[in-house]
SEGUGU-280295 format. One record per residue: chain; x, y, z of N, C-alpha, C in turn; residue number from 1. Coordinates in nm, 3 decimals, padded with zeros to 5 digits. Example, Ala and Ser with C-alpha at 12.3 -4.5 7.8 and 13.67 -1.06 7.14 Angstrom:
BEGIN
REC A 01.319 -00.569 00.780 01.230 -00.450 00.780 01.320 -00.330 00.780 1
REC A 01.285 -00.225 00.708 01.367 -00.106 00.714 01.290 00.003 00.787 2
% end
This chain:
BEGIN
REC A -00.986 00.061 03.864 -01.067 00.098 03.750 -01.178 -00.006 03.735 1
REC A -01.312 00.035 03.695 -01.402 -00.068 03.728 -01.392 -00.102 03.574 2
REC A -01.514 -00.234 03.576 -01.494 -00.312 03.451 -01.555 -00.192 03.349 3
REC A -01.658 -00.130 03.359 -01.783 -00.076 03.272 -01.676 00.064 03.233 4
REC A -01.551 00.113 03.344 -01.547 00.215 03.270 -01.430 00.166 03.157 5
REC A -01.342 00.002 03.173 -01.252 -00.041 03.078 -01.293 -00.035 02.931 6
REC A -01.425 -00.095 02.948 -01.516 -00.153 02.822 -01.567 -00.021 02.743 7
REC A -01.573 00.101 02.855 -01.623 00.237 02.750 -01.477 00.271 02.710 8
REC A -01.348 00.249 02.796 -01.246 00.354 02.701 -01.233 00.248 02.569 9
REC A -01.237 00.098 02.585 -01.209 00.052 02.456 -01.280 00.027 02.326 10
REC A -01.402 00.066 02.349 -01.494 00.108 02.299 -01.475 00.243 02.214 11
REC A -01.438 00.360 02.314 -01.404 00.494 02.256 -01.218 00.480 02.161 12
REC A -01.184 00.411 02.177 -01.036 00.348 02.151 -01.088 00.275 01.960 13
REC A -01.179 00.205 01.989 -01.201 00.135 01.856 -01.259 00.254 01.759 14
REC A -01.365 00.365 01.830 -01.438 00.411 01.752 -01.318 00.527 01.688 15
REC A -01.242 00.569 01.755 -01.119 00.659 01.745 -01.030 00.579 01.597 16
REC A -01.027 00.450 01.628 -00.957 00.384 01.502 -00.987 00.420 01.399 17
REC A -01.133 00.364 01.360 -01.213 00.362 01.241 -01.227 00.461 01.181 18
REC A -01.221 00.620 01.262 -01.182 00.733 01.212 -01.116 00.712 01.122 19
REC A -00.975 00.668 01.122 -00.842 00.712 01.038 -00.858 00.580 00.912 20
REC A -00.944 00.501 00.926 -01.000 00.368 00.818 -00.987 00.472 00.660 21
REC A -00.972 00.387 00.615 -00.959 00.440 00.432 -01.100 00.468 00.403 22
REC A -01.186 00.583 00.371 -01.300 00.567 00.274 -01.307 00.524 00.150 23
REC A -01.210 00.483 00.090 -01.187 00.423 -00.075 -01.243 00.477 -00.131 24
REC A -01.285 00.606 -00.149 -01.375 00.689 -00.223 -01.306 00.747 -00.370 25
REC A -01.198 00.640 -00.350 -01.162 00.628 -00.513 -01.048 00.747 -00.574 26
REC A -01.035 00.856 -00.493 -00.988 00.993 -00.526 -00.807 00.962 -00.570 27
REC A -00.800 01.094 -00.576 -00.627 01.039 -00.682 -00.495 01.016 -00.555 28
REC A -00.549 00.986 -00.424 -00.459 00.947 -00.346 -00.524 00.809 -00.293 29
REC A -00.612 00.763 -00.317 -00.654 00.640 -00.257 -00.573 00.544 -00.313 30
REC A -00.578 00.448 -00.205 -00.456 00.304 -00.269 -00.466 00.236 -00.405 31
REC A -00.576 00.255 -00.458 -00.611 00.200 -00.585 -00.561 00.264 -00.677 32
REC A -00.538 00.427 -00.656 -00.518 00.484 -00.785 -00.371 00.512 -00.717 33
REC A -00.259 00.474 -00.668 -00.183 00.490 -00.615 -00.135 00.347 -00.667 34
REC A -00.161 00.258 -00.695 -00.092 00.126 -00.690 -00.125 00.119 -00.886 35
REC A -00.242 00.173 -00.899 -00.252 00.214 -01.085 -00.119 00.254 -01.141 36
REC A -00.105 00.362 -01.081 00.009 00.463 -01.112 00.140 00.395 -01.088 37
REC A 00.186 00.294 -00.991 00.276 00.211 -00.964 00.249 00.137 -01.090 38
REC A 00.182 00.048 -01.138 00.161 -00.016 -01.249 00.220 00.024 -01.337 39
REC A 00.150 00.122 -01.414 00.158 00.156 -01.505 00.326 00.229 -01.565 40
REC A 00.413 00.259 -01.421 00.539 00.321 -01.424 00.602 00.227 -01.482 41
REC A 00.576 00.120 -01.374 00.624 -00.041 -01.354 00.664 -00.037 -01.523 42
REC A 00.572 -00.083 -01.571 00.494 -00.173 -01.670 00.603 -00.087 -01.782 43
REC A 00.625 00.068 -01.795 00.701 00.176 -01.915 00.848 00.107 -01.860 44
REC A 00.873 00.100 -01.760 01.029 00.043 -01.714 01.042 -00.106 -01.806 45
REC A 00.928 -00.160 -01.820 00.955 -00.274 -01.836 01.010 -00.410 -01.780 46
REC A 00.927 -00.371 -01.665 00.866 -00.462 -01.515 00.678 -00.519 -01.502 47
REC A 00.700 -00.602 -01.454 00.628 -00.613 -01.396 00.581 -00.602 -01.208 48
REC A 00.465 -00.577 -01.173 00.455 -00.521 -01.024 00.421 -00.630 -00.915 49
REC A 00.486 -00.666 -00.860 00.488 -00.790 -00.758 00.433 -00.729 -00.614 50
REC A 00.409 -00.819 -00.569 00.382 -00.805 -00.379 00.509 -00.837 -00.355 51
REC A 00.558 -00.734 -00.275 00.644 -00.720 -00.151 00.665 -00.812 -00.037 52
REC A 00.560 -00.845 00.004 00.525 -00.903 00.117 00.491 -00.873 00.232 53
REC A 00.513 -00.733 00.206 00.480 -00.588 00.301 00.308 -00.564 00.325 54
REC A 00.262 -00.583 00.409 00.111 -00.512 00.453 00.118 -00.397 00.499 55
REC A 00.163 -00.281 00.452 00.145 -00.146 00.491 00.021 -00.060 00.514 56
REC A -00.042 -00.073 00.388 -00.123 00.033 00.319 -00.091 00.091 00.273 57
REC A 00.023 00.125 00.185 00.088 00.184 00.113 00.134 00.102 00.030 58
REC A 00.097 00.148 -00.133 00.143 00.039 -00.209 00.287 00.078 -00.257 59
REC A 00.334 00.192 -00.250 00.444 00.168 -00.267 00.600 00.102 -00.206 60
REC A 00.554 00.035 -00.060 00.624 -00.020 00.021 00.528 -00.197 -00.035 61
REC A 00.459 -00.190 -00.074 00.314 -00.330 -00.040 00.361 -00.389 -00.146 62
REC A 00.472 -00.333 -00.253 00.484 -00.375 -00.409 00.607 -00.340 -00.460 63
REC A 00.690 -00.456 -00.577 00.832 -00.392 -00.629 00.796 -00.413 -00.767 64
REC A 00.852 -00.339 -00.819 00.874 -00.348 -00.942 00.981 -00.439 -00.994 65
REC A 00.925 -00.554 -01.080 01.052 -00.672 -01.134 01.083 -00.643 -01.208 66
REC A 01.184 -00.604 -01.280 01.257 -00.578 -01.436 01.232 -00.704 -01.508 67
REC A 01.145 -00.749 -01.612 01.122 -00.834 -01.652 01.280 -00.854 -01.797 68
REC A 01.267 -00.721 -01.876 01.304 -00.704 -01.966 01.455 -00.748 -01.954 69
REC A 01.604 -00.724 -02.055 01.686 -00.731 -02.037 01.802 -00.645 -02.007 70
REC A 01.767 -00.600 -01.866 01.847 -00.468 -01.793 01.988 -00.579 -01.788 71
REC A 02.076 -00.483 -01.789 02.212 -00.560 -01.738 02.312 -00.439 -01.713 72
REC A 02.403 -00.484 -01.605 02.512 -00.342 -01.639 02.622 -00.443 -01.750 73
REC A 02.626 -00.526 -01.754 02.708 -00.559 -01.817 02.749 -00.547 -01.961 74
REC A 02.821 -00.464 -02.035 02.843 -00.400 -02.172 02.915 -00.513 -02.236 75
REC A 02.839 -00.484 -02.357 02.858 -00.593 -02.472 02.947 -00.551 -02.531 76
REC A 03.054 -00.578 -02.594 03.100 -00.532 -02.698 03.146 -00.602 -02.819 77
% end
């Protein structure tokens, strides 16, 4: 395989990537309004929304919800 035709498939390889790239065009599935909506669930549970540590692109793997409040199974009596 010569060099010039390596450099066009990886070339056609990158441009193929950028296809599937996020337009962030903001809509009600983009990560922003997807990680809102995580928030805001979060937040009625009475959590707050942490990083995961996960780089997905998906915030619902990218983020946990912390129970800030005082969840317990443990019954008082």
């Amino acid at each position: 395989m010569s060099v010039s035709f390596k450099i066009l498939a990886l070339a056609a390889a990158a441009v193929s990537l950028t296809a599937c790239a996020s337009t962030g065009d903001g809509g009600p599935n983009s990560y922003g309004a997807r990680l809102e909506k995580l928030s805001t669930d979060c937040q009625a549970r009475g959590g707050i929304l942490t990083a995961s540590g996960a780089q997905t692109g998906r915030p619902e793997t990218d983020n946990v919800c912390r129970i800030t409040g005082g969840a317990t199974r443990i019954e008082s009596h």
